[in-house]
N, C-alpha and C positions, 0 to 999 in steps of 0.2 A: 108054952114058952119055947122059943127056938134054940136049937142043941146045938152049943161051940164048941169047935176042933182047930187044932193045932196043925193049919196048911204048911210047914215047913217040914209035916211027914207025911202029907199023904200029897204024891204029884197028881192026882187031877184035881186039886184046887188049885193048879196053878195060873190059869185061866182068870178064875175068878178075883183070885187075889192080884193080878193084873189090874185088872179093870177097879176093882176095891181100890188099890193104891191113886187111881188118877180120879177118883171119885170126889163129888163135895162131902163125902162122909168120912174119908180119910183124915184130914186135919183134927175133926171132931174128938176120932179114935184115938190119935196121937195126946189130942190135950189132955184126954182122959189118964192114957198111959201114962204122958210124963210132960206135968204142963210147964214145964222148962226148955230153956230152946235147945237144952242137951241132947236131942236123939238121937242114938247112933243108931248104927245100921243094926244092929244087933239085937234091937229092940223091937225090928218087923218080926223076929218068930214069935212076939208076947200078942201080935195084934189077931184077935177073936175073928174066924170067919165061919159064917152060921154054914151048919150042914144042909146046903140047896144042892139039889141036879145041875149040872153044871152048862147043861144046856139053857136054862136059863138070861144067860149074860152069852153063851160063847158067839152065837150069830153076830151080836151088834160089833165085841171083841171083831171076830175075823173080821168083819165089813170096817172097822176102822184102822184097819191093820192095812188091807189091802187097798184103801183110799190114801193111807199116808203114805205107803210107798208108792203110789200109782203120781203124788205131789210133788215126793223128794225129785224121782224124777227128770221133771222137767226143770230143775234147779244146777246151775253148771256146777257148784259148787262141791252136791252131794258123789260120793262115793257110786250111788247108784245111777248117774246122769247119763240119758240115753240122746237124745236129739231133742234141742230147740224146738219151744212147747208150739210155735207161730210155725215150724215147720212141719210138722207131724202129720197135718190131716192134708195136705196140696195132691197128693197123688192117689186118695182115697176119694169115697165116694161124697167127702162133703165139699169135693171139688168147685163144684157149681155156685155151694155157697160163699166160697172165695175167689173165685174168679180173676186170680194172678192181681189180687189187690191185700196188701198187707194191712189195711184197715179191717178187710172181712174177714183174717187169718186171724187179727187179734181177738174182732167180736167173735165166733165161732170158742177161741181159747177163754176167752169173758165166760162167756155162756156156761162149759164143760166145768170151768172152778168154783163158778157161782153153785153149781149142783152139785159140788163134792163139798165146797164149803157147808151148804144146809144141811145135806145127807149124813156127815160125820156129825155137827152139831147137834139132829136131831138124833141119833145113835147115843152120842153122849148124854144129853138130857133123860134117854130111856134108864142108862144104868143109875144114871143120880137117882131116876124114881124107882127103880126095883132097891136099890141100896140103903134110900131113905126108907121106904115103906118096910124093908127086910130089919134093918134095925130100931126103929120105931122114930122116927126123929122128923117125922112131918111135922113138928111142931116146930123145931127149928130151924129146918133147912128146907129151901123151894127147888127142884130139878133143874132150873131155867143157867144155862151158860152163858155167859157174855160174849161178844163176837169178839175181841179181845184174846180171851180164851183158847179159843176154837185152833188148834195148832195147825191145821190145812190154809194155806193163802189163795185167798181171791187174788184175781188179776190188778194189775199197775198200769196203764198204760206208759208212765214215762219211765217206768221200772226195768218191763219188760222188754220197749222198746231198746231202753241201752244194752239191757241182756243180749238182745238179738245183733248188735255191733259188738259183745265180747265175743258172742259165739262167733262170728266171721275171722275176726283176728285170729281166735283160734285153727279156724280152717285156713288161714292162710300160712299160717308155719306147720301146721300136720299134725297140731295135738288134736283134732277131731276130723272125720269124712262125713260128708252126705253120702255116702256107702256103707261106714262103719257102727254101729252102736257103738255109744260111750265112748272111750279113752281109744284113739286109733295111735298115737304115739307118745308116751311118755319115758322117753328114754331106750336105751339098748336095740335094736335091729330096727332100722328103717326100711320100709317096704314099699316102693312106691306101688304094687296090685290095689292097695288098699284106698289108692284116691285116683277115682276114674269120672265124675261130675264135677268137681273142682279139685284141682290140681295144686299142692302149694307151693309158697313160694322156694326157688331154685336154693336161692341162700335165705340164711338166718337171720333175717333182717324188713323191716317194713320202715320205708320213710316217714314221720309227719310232717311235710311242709307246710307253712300255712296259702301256697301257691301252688299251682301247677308247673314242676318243673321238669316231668320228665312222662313222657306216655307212654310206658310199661308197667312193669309189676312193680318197679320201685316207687310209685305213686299208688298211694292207698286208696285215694278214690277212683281210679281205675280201677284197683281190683274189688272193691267193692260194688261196682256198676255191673260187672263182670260178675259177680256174688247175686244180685239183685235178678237179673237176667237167667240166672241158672235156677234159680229157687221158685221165682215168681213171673219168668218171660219174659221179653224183651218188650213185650208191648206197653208193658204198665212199669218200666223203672221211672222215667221223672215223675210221676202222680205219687210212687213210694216214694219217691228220694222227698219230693214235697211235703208229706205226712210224717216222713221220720223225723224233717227241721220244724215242722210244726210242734212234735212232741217236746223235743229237745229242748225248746226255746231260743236258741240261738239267733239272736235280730243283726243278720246280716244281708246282703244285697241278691241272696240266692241260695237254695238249697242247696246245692252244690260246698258253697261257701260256711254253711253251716252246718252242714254234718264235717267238713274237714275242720271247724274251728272246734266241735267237740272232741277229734282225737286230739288234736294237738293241746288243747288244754285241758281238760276234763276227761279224758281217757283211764291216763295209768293212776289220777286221783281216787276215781270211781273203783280200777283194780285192785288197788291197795284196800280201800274199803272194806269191799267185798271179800278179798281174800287175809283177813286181817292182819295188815301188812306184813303177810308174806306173798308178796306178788309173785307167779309164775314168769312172766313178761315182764323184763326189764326195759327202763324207757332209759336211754344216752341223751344228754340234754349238755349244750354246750352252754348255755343261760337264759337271761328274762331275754334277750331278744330272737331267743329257737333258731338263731342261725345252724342249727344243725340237731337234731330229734329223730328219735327212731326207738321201736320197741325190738327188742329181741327175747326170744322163745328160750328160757332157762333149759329144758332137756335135750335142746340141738345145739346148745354152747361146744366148741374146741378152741384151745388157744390157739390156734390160728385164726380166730373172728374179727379180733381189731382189728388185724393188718388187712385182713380183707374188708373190711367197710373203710379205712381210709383210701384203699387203692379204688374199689370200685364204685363208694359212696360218696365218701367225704370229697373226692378230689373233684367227680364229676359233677356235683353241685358246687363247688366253687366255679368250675369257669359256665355255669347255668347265672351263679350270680350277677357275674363280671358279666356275660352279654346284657343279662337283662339291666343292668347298670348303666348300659353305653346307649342303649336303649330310650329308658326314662332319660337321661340325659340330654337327646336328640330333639325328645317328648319336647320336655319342658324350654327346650330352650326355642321350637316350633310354638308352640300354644300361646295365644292370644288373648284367650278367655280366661279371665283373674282365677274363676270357681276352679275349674277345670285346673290349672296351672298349679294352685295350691294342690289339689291334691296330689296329684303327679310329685310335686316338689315333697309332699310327706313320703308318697310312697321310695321315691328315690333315697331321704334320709333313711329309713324304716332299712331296706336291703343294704345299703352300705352300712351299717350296723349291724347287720347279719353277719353281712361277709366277713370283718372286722374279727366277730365275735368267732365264727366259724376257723379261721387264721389260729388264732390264739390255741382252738380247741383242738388242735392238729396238732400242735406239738405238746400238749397233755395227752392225748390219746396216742401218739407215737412213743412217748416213756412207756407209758403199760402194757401197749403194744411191744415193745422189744424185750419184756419180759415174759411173754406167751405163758399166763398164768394157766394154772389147772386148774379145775373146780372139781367137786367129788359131791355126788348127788346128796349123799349117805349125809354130810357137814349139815342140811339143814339150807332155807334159805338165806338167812341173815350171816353166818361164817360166810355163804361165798358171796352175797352181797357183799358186804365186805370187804373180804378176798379181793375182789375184781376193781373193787371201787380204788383202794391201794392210795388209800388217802389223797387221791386226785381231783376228786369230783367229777370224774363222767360220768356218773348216773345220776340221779333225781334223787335227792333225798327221801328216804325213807321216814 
């Protein structure tokens, strides 16, 4: 008959009782104990753990230990987040098998998950069967885990894919490096040594037009092409930028056009998501017709931010509208062809609506602006959401 001890006095069961807890035989034990859904915490030092060598379970333990964190990882989310899991391996030797193609960056990342996923599953399944067979309950319970279960995530492609457009936004305000591990700015001393492969942006700010209105950094897909090139080469950006509109789904007249119609609509949706709604990355949104869109990076906020995007943003894309205005105007008033004529004629509505809308959002962000609000990191997201928003509406609802 196997001999029970009280693991909450002797530490090296503590290992074992690890592994017990996440076991299919723990519930079993618990209904035993108190088959009420009352269990407190208090009630794990009543739970029996048979006197085994502790080496027994610890290998499978450490190997699941080390695969979870080796998962958390490559997640931007986690505390532990080192670098973008699609960029990890380009400068190593499974170079060859990516070949400056972010389709062979994924499959490679496919591969490496798919064998932490089995490897931790089938580690798990071993303790179910020492656990089962150790308390005698083969009659009840089978070792087998559901993939469900399995807390390591296999790859996404259209998961991951958009992961890899948060992770660039992030490098473009300076909360991460392709030089730095992890967190290269979140607050307190900026350092530009720390970003020497891309560079971020000068100000606190990234446009999202749903056009091309400006060829610098204040056009996000420039810096992204510019992102693309630095990661994966110059030779292979349109074949990525191809595969990333592919993923995305976006049915537009060009890849180009559809990676920028997912920041400007699907972007800071997806960020709130993911970071549940406390977004790092505030998005300024003047309305439904985006006459005016831009993210900014919560830890490089100063109240002097507004005054500088109306002077150096907000103003230069108004007379970017107003040309291209005068423009489609010319277009259309040229054009012959009915097809062609209408659409010109939308798109000219479409910008004079912008601009319209863009007017308006100028003198709501000029109040809050002459108030040069503070923020204070310490408040939390949603106080200085808030805070900033100052009952006006420039930012996007949370």
């Amino acid at each position: 008959m196997p001999r029970f001890v009280f693991p909450q006095i002797i530490p090296e069961f503590l290992v074992f009782r690890q592994s017990l807890v996440n076991s299919k035989v723990m519930p079993a034990v618990v209904k035993i104990l108190n088959p009420t859904l009352n269990f407190q915490v208090a009630d794990m030092k009543d739970v029996p753990v048979i006197d085994v060598k502790k080496t027994v379970v610890e290998p499978f333990v450490e190997d699941n230990v080390k695969l979870s964190k080796i998962d958390e990882k490559c997640f931007e989310v986690a505390r532990s987040f080192d670098m973008h899991p699609l960029l990890l391996h380009i400068a190593d030797d499974k170079q060859k098998k990516i070949d400056g193609r972010l389709e062979n960056a994924f499959a490679v990342w496919k591969d490496e998950a798919q064998e932490r996923f089995e490897k931790l599953k089938a580690n798990e399944e071993e303790l179910n069967r020492i656990f089962i067979d150790l308390y005698g309950l083969n009659d009840e319970l089978t070792p087998e885990v559901a993939d469900k279960d399995v807390s390591v995530r296999r790859a996404d492609e259209e998961r991951d894919i958009k992961s890899l457009l948060s992770y660039f936004v992030g490098l473009v305000f300076g909360r991460y490096s392709l030089d730095v591990p992890g967190l290269a700015y979140a607050g307190g001393d900026w350092s530009n040594d720390k970003y020497q492969s891309f560079v971020p942006n000068k100000d606190n700010l990234l446009l999202l037009n749903d056009d091309r209105y400006f060829d610098d950094e204040r056009d996000i897909m420039n810096r992204f092409k510019s992102f693309l090139a630095i990661t994966f080469g110059d030779k292979h950006i349109q074949e990525n930028m191809d595969y990333i509109a592919r993923i995305i789904g976006k049915k537009v007249d060009n890849s180009e056009q559809a990676i920028r119609k997912h920041f400007v609509d699907d972007f800071f949706k997806d960020h709130k998501k993911g970071y549940q709604n406390r977004p790092i990355y505030w998005e300024f949104s003047s309305g439904e017709q985006a006459g005016f869109k831009a993210l900014m990076y919560l830890h490089r906020y100063d109240e002097g931010e507004l005054a500088m995007i109306r002077t150096d943003y907000l103003y230069p894309l108004q007379s970017r509208y107003e040309e291209y205005i005068e423009r489609l105007e010319q277009w259309v008033q040229d054009e012959s062809v009915a097809k062609t004529k209408k659409q010109l004629e939308k798109n000219l509505k479409h910008v004079t609506q912008q601009l319209k809308e863009l007017k308006q959002y100028d003198s709501i962000l000029r109040h809050v602006a002459d108030e040069r609000i503070k923020l204070d990191l310490d408040d939390g997201v949603l106080v200085n959401y808030d805070k900033l928003q100052d009952e006006s509406r420039i930012l996007t609802k949370l």
